[in-house]
VEXKOLNU-434680 format. One record per residue (C-alpha): residue in three letters; x, y, z. Coordinates in Angstrom, 1 decimal, padded with zeros to 4 digits. Each point is the difference from the previous one (the first is absolute). Last residue first. Layout:
! residues N
  res       x       y       z
  ALA       X       Y       Z
...
***
This chain:
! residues 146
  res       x       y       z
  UNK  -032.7   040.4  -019.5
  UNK  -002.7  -002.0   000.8
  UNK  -002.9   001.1  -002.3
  UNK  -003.0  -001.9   001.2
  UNK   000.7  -002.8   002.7
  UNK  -003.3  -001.7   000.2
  UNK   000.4  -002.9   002.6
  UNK  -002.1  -002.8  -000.6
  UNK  -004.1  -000.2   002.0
  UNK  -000.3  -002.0   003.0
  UNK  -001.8  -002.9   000.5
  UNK   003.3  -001.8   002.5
  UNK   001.6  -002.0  -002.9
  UNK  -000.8   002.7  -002.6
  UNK   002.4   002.5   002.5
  UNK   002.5  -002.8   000.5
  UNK   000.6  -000.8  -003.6
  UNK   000.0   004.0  -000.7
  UNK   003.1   000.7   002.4
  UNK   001.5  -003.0  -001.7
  UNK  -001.3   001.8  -003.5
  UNK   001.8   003.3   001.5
  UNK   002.9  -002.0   001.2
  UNK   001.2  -001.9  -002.8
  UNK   002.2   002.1  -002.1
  UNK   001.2   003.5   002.6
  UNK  -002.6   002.6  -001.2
  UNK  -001.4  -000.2   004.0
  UNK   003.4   000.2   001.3
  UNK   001.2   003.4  -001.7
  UNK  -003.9   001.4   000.7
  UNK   000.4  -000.5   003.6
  UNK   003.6   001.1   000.4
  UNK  -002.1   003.6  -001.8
  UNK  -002.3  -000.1   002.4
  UNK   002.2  -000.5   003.0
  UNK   002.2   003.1  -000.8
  UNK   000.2   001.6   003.3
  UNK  -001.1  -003.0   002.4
  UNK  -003.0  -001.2   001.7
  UNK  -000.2  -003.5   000.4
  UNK  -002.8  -002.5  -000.9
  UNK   000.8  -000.2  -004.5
  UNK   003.5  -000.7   001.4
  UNK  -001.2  -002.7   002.0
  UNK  -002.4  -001.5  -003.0
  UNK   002.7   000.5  -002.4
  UNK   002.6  -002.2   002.1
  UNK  -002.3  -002.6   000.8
  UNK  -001.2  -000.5  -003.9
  UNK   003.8   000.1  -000.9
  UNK   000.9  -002.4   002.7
  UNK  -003.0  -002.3  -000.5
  UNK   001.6  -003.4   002.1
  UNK   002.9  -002.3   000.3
  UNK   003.1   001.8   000.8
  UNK   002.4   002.1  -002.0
  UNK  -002.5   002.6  -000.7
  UNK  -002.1  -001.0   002.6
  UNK   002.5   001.9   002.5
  UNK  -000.7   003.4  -001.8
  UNK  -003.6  -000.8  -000.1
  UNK   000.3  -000.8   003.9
  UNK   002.1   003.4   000.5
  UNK  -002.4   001.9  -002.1
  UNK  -003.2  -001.3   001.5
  UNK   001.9   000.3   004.0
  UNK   000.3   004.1  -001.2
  UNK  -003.4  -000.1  -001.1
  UNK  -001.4  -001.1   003.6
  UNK   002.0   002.1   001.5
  UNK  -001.4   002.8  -002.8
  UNK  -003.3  -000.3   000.8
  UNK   000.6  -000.3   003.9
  UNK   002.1   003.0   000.2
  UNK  -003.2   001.9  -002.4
  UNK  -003.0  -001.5   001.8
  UNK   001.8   001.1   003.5
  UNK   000.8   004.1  -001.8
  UNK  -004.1   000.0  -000.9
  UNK  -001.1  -001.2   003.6
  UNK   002.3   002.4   001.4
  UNK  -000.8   002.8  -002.4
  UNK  -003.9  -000.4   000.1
  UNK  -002.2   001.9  -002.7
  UNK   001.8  -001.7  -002.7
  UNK  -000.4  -003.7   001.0
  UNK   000.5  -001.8  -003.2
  UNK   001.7   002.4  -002.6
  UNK  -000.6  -001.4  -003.3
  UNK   002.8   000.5  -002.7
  UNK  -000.9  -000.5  -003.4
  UNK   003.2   000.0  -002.0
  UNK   000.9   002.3  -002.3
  UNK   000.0   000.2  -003.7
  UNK  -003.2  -002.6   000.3
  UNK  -000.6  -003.3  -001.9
  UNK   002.2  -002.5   002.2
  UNK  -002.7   000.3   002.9
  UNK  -003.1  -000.7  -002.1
  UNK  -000.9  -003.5   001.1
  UNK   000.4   001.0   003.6
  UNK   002.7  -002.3   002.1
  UNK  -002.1  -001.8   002.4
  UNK  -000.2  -003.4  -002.1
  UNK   003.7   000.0  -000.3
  UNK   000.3   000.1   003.8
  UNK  -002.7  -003.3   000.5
  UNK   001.9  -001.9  -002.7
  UNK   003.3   000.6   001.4
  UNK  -000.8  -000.8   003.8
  UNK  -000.2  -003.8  -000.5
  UNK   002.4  -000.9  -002.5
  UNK   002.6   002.7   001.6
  UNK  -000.9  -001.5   003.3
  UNK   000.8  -003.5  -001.2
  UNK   003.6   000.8  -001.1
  UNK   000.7   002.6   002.7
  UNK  -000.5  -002.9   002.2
  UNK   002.1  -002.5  -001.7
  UNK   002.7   002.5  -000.3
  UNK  -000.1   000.7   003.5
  UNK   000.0  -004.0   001.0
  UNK   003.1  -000.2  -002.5
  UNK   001.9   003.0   001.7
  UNK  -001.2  -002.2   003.3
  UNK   001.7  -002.4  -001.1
  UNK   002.9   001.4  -001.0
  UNK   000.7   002.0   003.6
  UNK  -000.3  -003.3   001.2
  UNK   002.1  -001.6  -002.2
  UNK   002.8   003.0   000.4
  UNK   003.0  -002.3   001.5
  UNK  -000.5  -003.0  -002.2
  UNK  -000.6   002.2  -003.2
  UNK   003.0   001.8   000.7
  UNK   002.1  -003.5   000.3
  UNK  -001.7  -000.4  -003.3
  UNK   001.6   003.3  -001.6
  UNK   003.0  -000.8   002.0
  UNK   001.0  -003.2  -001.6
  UNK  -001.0   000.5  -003.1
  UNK   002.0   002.7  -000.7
  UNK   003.2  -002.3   001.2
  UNK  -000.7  -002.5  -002.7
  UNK  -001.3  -003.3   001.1
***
């Protein structure tokens, strides 16, 4: 055995449990994406890709607290969609579908325009669609993307 070899599978041997439970998180992130995809793809509005700027509703306006809580928690919850979608890149799962969807949750300068980049990326709109007709809902229209 060549010396390479040797330590990659001693570090196998030191770092199984750390593996397995890498392998349990992909496992997970694999059945939640399956699960949760269909039902996020379904709330995105038919028309959203047809505007020059996004529409931007602003839950809880007449209360800042409530308003500034919907906003940490919308993006926390983006920030683990990117980081899954980014990990489901390499591991099983929808890692493009996970990464638009957290992107498409957060708030950042320039998030339309991300948006539009990934959604003309081959495949996704008609995967995006597959999901939509799966769950009743009508395809995405996506107008002039420019």
């Amino acid at each position: 055995m060549s010396l390479w070899w040797q330590t990659l599978n001693q570090w196998f041997s030191a770092n199984e449990t750390a593996l397995f439970w890498i392998g349990v998180g992909s496992a997970v992130m694999l059945v939640g994406s399956i699960a949760a995809l269909p039902w996020l793809v379904g709330r995105i509005p038919g028309d959203y890709f047809t505007h020059q700027q996004p529409p931007t509703p602003l839950p809880f306006k007449g209360h800042p607290l409530l308003g500034f809580s919907f906003h940490l928690l919308r993006n926390l919850l983006a920030l683990v969609l990117i980081v899954a979608g980014f990990l489901m890149l390499f591991l099983p799962g929808q890692g493009l579908l996970t990464l638009l969807l957290g992107i498409m949750m957060s708030h950042f300068p320039g998030k339309y325009r991300v948006e539009q980049w990934f959604i003309r990326q081959p495949g996704i709109l008609s995967a995006l669609n597959w999901f939509r007709q799966r769950g009743g809902h009508t395809p995405l229209q996506t107008g002039e993307i420019e």
